[in-house]
C-alpha positions in Angstrom: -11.2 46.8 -18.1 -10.8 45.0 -21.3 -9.1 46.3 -24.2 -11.3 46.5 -27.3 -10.6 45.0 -30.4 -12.1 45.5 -33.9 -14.1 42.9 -35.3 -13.2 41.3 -38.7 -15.0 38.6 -40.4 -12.3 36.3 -39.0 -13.0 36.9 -35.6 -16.6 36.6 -36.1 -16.8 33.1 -38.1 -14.2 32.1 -35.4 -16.5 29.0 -33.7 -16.6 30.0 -30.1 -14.7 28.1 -27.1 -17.1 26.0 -25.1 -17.5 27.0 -21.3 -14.5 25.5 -19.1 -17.8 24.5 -16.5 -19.0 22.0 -18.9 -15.5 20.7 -19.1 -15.6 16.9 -17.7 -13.1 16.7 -14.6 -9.9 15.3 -15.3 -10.2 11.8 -13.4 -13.8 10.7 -12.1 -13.8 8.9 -8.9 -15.5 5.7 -8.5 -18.8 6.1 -6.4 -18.0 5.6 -3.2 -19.8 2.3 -1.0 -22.1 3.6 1.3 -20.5 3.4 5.2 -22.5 2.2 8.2 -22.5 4.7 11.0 -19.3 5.4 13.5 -19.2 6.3 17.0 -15.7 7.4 18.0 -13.0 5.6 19.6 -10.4 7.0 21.8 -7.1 5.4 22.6 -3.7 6.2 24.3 -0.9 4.9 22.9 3.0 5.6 22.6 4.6 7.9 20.2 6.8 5.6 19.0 3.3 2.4 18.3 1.4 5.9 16.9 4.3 6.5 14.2 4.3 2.5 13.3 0.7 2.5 12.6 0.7 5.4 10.5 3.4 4.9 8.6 1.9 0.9 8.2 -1.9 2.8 7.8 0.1 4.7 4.6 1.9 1.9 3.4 -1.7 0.3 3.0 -3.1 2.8 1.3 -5.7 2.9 4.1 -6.7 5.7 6.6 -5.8 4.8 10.4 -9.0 3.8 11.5 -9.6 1.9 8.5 -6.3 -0.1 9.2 -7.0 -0.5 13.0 -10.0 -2.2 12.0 -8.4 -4.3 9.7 -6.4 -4.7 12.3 -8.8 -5.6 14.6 -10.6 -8.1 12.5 -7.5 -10.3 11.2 -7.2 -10.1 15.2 -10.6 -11.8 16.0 -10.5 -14.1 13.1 -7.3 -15.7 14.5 
């Protein structure tokens, strides 16, 4: 339990901290574009092609089925 303190006019005109919930977040994302609806996609694929297109996925900035599409469409433009 909290230890009690005496109250002195000090503490009393003290203006009172505002609630850390009404704090705005640090960073605000941007709102994100609405995304059409996936179906799944299974592939196999060698550990060593996996490892490429993750680390090339990261590189990117990009999850891996975001850069497999990317992928995919440079691909089909060609």
């Amino acid at each position: 339990m909290a230890k009690a303190i005496s109250l002195t006019d000090d503490i009393l005109a003290a203006p009172a901290p505002p609630p850390r919930a009404s704090a705005k977040p640090a960073k605000e994302a941007p709102p994100a574009e609405p995304r059409p609806p996936t179906v799944p996609l299974q592939i196999r694929i060698g550990a060593g092609d996996l490892k490429a297109i993750k680390r090339a996925a990261l590189e990117a900035d990009q999850t891996v089925s975001d850069f497999m599409l990317a992928c995919f469409h440079a691909y089909m433009k060609r």
